[in-house]
N, C-alpha and C positions, 0 to 999 in steps of 0.2 A: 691309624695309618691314613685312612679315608680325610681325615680331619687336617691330619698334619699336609696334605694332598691339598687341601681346599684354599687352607691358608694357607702354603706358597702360591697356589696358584692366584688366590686375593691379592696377596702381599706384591706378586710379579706387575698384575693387571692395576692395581695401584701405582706402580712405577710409572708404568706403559702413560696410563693418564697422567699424572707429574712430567712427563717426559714431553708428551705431545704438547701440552697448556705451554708447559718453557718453548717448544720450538714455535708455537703461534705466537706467542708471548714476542720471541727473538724474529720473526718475519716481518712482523708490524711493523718493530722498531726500524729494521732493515729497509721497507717499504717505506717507509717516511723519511727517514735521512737519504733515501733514494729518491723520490719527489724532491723534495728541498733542494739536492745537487743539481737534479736537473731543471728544476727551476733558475736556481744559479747560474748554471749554465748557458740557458737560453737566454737570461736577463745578459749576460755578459756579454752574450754574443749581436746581443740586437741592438747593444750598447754599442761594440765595436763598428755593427754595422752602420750604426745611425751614424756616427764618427764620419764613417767614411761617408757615407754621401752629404755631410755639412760641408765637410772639406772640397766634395766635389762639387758641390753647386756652388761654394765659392770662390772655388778655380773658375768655374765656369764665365763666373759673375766677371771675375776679375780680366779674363781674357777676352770674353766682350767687349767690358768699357774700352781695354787696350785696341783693341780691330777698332771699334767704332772709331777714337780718335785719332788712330793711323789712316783711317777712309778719311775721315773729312780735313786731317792731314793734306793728303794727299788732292782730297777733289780741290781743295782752295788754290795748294801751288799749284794743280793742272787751271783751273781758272786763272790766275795771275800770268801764268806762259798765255792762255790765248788772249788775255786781255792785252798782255806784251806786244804779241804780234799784232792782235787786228791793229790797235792803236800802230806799229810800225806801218802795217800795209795802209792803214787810211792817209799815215805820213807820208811814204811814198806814193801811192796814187795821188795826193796833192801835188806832191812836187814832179809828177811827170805831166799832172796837167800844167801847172804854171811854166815848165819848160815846153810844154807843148804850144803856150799861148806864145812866145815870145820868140 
C-alpha cells in the first residue's frame, strides 16, 4: 500500500515537472513573439513618425521658398512705385522750376 502510495505520488510529481518545463517551455516562446511584435511595432511607429516629419520639413522648405519669393515679389514692385514717383517728382520739380524761370 505504502508502495503503491509512493508511486502515485512519484508518478503525480513527475507530471507536476512535465507540466511546469511545458509552461516555461510556452512563456519563452510567448516572450519572444512578444519582443518581436513590439519591436515591430516600435519600427512601424518610428517609421510613421519619420514620415511625418520629412513631409513636415518639406512643407516647410516649400513654404519658405514661397514667402521668400512673394517678399522680394513684392519689395521689387514697392521699389518700381518709388522709383515711379521720385523719377515723377524730380519731373515736376523741373518743370516748376522752368515755369518758375519764365
Amino acid at each position: 500500500l505504502a508502495t503503491w502510495r509512493n508511486r502515485n505520488l512519484a508518478q503525480a510529481f513527475r507530471r507536476f515537472v512535465t507540466v511546469v518545463q511545458e509552461q516555461k517551455r510556452q512563456r519563452h516562446i510567448l516572450q519572444s513573439f512578444v519582443a518581436r511584435w513590439k519591436g515591430r511595432l516600435a519600427r512601424r511607429a518610428f517609421a510613421t513618425w519619420e514620415d511625418f516629419v520629412r513631409e513636415r520639413q518639406f512643407l516647410r522648405r516649400f513654404i519658405a521658398v514661397g514667402l521668400r519669393t512673394k517678399s522680394q515679389q513684392a519689395m521689387l514692385a514697392a521699389f518700381h512705385t518709388w522709383q515711379r514717383c521720385a523719377k515723377l517728382e524730380r519731373e515736376n520739380s523741373l518743370s516748376k522750376q522752368l515755369s518758375a524761370r519764365d
